[in-house]
N, C-alpha and C positions, 0 to 999 in steps of 0.2 A: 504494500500500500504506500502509494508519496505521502509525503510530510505538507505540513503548509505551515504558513508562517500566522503567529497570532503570538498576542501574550494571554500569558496563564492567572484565570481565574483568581485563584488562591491569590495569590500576591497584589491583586488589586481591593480583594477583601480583606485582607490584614492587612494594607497599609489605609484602609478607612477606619479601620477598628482600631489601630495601633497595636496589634496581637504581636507584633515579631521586633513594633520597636525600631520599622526602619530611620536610617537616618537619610540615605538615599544621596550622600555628597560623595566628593570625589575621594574621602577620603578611604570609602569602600571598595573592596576589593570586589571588580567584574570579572567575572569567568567565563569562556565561549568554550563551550563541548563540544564537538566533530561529532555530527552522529549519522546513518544513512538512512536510504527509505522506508529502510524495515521498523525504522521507530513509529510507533503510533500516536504521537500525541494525545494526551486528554487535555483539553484545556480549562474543564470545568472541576479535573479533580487533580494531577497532578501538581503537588505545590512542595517537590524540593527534589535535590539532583539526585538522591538514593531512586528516585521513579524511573528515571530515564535510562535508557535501554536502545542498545545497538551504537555504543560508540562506535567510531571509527578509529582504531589505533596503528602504529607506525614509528618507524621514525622519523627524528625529528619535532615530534610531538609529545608533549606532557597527558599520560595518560588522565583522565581525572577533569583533562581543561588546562586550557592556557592564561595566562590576566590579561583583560582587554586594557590596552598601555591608556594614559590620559581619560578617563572616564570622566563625563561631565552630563552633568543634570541642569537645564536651562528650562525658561516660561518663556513663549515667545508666539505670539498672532494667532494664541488661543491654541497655544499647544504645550505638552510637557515632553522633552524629548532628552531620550538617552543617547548619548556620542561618543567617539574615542575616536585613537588611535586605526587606522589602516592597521591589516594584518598582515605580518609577513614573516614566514617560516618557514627558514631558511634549510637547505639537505631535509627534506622530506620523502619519506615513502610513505603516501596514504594512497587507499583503493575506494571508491567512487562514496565521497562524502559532499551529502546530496544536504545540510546545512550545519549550523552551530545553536546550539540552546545557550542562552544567555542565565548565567544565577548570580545573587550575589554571595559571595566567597566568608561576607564579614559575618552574617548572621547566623545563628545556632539553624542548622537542620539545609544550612544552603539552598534558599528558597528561588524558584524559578522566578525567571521575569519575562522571558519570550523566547520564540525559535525564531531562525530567519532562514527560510527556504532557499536555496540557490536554485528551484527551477530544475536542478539536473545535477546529477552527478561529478564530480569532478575528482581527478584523482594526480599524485603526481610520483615520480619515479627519480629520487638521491636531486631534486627538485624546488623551487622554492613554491610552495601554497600562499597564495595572497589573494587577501580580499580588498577591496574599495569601498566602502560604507558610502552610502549615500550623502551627497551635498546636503539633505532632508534630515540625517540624523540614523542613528541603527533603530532604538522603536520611539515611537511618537503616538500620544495619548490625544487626541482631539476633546479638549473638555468644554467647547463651545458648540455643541451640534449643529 
């Protein structure tokens, strides 16, 4: 089954309840997990990175997740958006990693925040893996409908 990109449930209910305590600045640690299309997301129930299932590992890569470099949490034309760093991972062997699940690294139980679908598999061989994050931001909350 492909994956699609959303964020997860849970994380948007305990950060209105304060349940987990985020703080949500840059001083938290972002992690992007490789995973392929064999993961199924739940969006409405999975809410921490012990759920997630079908990394993609290799080397080159930190199994577990890598820190996404410069993490920034901005308010901007009725949007809340999370940003970083470009990805780039350098001498990699990975086999067709079709996105990355986004968690944050700082809070007890490493609670999901979103996946970002790449659309397709990608894979690479003793290789650098790089991604380009959108001019738009990696996820962004429309709190203006």
């Amino acid at each position: 089954m492909a994956i699609s990109s959303g964020l997860y449930g849970p994380w948007l209910r305990d950060m209105g309840t304060n349940a987990k305590a985020f703080a949500l600045n840059a001083s938290d640690v972002i992690t992007y997990q490789t995973t392929s299309d064999a993961y199924t997301p739940n969006f409405d129930t999975h809410d921490e990175e012990a759920d997630l299932t079908n990394e993609v590992t290799g080397t080159g890569y930190t199994t577990g997740g890598e820190t996404l470099g410069s993490p920034t949490w901005t308010i901007a034309s009725g949007f809340a958006i999370l940003d970083g760093s470009d990805v780039s991972l350098s001498t990699t062997t990975l086999a067709s990693v079709e996105g990355f699940v986004l968690y944050d690294n700082t809070i007890a139980g490493d609670p999901l925040l979103g996946l970002v679908d790449f659309g397709a598999p990608y894979s690479t061989t003793a290789g650098t893996f790089a991604v380009t994050w959108s001019a738009s931001g990696i996820l962004r909350i429309d709190y203006i409908p």
